[in-house]
C-alpha positions, 0 to 999 in steps of 0.5 A: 702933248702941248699941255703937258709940255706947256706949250700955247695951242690957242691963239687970241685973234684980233678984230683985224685979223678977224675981218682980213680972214673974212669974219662980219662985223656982226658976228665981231659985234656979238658979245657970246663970239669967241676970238680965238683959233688952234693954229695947225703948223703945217696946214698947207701941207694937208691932202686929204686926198692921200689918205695919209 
């Protein structure tokens, strides 16, 4: 549906947002790393528990 209706589901990531959510220098340093997330709206309402 993003797709279709345009909508950006990736998000490029930078090097201090990286780092703040616990990604190395080392794995920042490698040239093959790839800076970027799917953000999920509504993460912290998932319970895999529910089965829902």
């Amino acid at each position: 549906m993003d797709l279709r209706d345009g909508v950006a589901s990736i998000d490029v990531l930078t090097d201090d947002e990286l780092i703040a959510g616990g990604e190395t220098l080392e794995n920042l340093r490698d040239p093959n790393y790839v800076r970027a997330a799917g953000r999920l709206n509504g993460i912290d309402q998932f319970d895999a528990a529910s089965g829902a």
